[in-house]
N, C-alpha and C positions, 0 to 999 in steps of 0.2 A: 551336351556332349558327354558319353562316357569314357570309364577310362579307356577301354580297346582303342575307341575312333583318337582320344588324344596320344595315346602309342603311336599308331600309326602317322595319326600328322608330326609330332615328333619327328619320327624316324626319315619322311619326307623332308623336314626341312632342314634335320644335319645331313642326307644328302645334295640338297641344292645350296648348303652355304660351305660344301667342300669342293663343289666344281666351282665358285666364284672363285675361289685361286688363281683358276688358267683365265678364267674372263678377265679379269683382272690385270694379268701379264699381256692380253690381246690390247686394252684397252690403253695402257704406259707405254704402246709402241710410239704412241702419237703424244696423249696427253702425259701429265705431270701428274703424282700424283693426288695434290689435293683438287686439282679439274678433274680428276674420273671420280673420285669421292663426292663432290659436290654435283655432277651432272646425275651422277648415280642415285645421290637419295633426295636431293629435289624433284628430281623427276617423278620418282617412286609415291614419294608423300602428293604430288600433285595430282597424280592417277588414282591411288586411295581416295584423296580428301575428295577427289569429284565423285568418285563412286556410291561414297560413305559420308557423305557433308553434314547430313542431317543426323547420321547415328553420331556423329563428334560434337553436330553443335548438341545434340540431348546432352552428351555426354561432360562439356566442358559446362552447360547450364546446370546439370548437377553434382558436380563437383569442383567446386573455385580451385582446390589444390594442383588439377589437373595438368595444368598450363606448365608450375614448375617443377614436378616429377617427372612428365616428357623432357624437360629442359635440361635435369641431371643426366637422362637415361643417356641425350643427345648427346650429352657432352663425355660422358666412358664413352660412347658408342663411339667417339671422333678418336676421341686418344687408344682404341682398340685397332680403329679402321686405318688411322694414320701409320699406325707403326707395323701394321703388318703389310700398308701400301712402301712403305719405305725399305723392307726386310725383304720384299718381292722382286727390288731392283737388283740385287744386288746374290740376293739366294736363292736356291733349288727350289721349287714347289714343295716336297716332302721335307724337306730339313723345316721351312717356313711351317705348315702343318703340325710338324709334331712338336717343334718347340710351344707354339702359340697355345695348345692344348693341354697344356702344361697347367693351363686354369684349374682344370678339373681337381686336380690335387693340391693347388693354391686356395680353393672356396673354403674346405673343410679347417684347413692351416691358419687363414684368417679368420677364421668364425672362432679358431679356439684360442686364437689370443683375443680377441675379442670379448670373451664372454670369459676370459682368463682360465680355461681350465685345459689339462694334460689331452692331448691328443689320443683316438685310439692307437691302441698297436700295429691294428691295419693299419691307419692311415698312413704312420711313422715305416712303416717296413715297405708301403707306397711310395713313399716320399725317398725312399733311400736307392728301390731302381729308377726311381724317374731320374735321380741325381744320377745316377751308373751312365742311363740312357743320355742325357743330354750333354754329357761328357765324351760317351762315344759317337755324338752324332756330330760334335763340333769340334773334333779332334783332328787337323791337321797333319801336311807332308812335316812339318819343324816341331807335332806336338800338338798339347794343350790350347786352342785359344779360338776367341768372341769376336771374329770380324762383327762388321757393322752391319750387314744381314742378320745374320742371328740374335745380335744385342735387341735388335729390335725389334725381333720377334719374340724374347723375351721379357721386353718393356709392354706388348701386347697380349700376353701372358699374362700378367699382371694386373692390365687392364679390362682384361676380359674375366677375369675373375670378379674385380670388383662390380662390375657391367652383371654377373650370373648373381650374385648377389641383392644386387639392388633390385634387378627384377623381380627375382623371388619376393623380395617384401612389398614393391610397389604396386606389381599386378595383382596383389592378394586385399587390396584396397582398394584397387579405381578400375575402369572400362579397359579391360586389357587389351581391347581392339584398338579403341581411340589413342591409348599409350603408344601401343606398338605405332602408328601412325605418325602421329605428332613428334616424336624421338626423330622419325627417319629428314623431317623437316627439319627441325633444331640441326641434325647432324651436315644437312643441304647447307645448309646457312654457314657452320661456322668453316666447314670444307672450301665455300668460296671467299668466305673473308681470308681467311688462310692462306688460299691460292693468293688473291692480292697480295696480299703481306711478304710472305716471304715465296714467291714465284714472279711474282709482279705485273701478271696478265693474265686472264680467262678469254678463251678463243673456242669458239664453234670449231668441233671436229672436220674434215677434209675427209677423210678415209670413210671406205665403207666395208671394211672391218673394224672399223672402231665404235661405228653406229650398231652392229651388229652385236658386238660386246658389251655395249651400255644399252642394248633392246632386254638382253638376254640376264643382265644384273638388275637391272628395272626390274622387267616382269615378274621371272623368276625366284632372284636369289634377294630383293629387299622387296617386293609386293606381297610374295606370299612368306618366307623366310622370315625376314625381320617382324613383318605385322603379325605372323601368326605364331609365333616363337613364345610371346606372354601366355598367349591362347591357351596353348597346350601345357605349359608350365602351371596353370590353374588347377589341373585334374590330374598330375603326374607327381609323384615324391621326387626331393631331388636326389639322392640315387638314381634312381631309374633314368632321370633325364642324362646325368652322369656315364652311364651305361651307354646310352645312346648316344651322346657326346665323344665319347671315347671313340667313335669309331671312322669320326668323320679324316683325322690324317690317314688312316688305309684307301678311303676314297679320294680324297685330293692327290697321294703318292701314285695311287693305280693312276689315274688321269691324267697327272705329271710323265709318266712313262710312256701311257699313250698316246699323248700331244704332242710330246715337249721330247720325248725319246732319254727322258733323265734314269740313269740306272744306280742302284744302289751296290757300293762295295760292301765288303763282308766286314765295315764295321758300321755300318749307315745302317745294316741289318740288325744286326746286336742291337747298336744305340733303340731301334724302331722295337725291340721285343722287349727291352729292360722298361720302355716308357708305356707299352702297353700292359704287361704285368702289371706294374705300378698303378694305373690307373684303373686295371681290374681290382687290387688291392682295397684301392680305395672305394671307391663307387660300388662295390658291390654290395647288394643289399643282405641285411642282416633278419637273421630268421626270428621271429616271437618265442621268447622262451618263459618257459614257469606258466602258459596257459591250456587250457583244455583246445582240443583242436576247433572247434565253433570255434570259441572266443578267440584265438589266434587268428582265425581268419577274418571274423569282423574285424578285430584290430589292422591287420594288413590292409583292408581294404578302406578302411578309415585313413589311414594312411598316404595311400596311394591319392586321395580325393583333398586332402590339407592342401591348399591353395600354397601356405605356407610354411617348409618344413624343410629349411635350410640348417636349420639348430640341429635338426636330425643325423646328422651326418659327423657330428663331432662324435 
């Protein structure tokens, strides 16, 4: 694959894991959420691993690690998928969207306490309208305040950062097909223990809009979406994927409108421009400097092809 065709698959699959929003809210008419999280990616991983059996068993025979870097991936992936299924009960489609993408300017943030060193100035002057933005978007008739929708799509936030993170370093080492696969299992698995736990039942859907919901997160938004997410992350800087990241709340807010009939007042709007500013701030990619133009562009495209280049971005 080159870089172009992982652009483009990119760019495909932060649109199909913006419309799982509304699938998502079709799918909680009936189920709870950790049954639609669990029918959703067992299903998913069941459909891959038959398709693909043989590329995973290669894959897990040459790599023993394999088994428990799916295993981490599944488990961010649960605590990302959880808390944005529980922020969905309760929040807007768009309010849900742009808080949760909030990651994108948390990677850079934990990478540089991490590695203990000063942020850029972009990222910090990123960091200060996402702060603006998330303040106007959760701003209340009495004020200031964090119902329990938002909180927890800010706990998903968080999570989905560490989740962009781990990737970045895991698929830059193992079959980033078979990862992407095996995570949506782990994620099947721990979704119906869950459901057990604290739901206290798992039940075959009735509806046939709810099959149609979990047809369309199956195929779409965890077959091709989650499995080919590492894929593409192989051949893309993460700026760039950042960039393209950034834009998936504009398509889940348009699709919230036009499903759902959800309208933005004139501070939902602010909140929505201060957090994409922010997020252009940060992600946007930084130009080669001090090289002859050759060398500046081999370096870019060098670049852009680092399997792993999360450090980059500090």
């Amino acid at each position: 694959m080159n870089t172009t065709a992982a652009k483009l698959l990119m760019a495909l699959v932060i649109f199909t894991r913006s419309s799982a929003f509304i699938f998502s809210k079709f799918a909680m008419e009936e189920l709870s959420p950790f049954q639609a999280l669990g029918f959703r990616f067992t299903l998913a991983c069941l459909l891959m691993g038959t398709v693909l059996y043989r590329h995973i068993a290669r894959a897990l025979s040459a790599d023993r690690s394999l088994a428990r870097k799916s295993c981490l991936l599944g488990f961010l992936l649960f605590c990302v998928m959880g808390c944005e299924m529980q922020a969905l009960r309760t929040a807007e489609v768009h309010t849900v969207a742009f808080l949760e993408n909030l990651s994108l300017a948390l990677v850079p943030l934990f990478l540089a306490v991490w590695y203990k060193r000063l942020p850029k100035t972009r990222i910090l002057q990123g960091a200060g309208f996402i702060l603006l933005g998330v303040a106007a978007l959760t701003i209340g008739n009495t004020g200031f305040t964090i119902a329990g929708g938002e909180s927890w799509a800010l706990g998903a936030a968080v999570f989905y950062a560490l989740y962009i993170i781990a990737t970045g370093k895991l698929a830059a080492t193992s079959d980033a097909k078979a990862l992407g696969i095996l995570q949506m299992g782990f994620m099947g698995l721990l979704s119906f223990a869950a459901a057990l736990v604290l739901e206290g039942d798992v039940f075959l859907p009735a509806r046939t809009l709810t099959w149609e919901a979990l047809a369309f997160l199956v195929l779409v938004c965890s077959c091709f979406g989650f499995t080919f997410q590492p894929v593409a992350q192989q051949y893309i800087s993460a700026e760039e994927t950042g960039m393209y990241c950034a834009i998936n709340p504009l398509f889940a807010s348009l699709l919230g409108h036009w499903v759902f009939g959800e309208t933005f007042g004139p501070t939902a709007i602010l909140g929505a421009v201060y957090i994409l500013t922010g997020l252009v701030f940060v992600n946007w990619p930084e130009k080669a400097h001090g090289l002859p133009k050759q060398a500046a562009h081999v370096q870019q495209t060098a670049d852009s092809r680092r399997p792993q280049s999360l450090v980059t971005s500090l």
